[in-house]
C-alpha positions as CSV (number, residue, x, y, z in Angstrom):
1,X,229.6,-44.1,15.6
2,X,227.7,-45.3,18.7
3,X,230.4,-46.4,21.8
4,X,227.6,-49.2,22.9
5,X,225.7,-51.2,20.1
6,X,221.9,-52.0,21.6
7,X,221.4,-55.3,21.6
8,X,217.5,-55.9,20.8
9,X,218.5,-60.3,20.6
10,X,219.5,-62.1,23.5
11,X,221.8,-65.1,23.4
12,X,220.8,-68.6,23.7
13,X,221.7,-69.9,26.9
14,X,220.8,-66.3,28.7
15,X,218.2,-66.6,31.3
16,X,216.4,-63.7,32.6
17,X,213.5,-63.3,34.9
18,X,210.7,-60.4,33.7
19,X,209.2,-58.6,36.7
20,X,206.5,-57.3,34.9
21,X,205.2,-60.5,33.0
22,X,206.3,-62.8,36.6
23,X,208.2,-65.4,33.8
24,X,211.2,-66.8,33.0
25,X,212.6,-65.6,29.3
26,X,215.4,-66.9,27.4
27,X,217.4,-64.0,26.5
28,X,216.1,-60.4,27.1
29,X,212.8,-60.2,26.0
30,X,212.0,-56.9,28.2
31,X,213.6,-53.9,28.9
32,X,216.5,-54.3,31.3
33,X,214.5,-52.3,34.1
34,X,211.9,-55.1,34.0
35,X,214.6,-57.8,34.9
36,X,216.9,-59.6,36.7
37,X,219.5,-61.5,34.9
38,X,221.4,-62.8,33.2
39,X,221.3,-66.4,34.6
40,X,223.4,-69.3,33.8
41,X,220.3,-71.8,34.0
42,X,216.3,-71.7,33.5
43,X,216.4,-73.1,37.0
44,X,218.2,-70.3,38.5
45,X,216.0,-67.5,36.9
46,X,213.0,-69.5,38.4
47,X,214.0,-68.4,41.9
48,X,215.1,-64.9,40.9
49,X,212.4,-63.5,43.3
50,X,213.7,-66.0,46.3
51,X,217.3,-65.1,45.4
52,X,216.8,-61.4,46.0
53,X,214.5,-61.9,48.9
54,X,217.4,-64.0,50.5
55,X,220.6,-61.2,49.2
56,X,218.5,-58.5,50.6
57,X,217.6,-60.0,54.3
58,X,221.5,-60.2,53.9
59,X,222.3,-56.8,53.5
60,X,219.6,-55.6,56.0
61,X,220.8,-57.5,58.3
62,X,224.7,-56.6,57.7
63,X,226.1,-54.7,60.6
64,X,228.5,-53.3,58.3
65,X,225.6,-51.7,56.3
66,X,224.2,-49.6,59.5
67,X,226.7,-47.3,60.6
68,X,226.1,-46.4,64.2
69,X,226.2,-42.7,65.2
70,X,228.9,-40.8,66.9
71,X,228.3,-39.7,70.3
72,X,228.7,-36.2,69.3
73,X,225.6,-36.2,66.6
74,X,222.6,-34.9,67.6
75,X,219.4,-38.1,67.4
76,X,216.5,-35.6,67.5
């Protein structure tokens, strides 16, 4: 008996945005590597791309993210 059943349907009300086909699908269409998702809204999976421009500026920018090196490391 499998532990995780492989869904192949989405369910209505699922929004996804396919990074290979650049289009909003309602439930997962394409593999999960393909997309982000899932969304509440059509709307929101429309700006996948801008959403994950904006998180990642977020995290590059993070000071938290960039640990600064001891004085005792070595930078060369």
């Amino acid at each position: 008996m499998a532990l995780f059943k492989k869904r192949t349907a989405g369910k209505p009300g699922e929004w996804y945005y396919c990074l290979e086909h650049k289009k909003v699908e309602e439930g997962p269409e394409c593999p999960a590597k393909n997309r982000f998702g899932p969304y509440a809204t059509r709307e929101e999976a429309s700006h996948a791309m801008e959403t994950a421009r904006e998180r990642n500026l977020e995290w590059e920018t993070d000071p938290r993210w960039h640990d600064q090196p001891r004085p005792d490391e070595d930078q060369g």
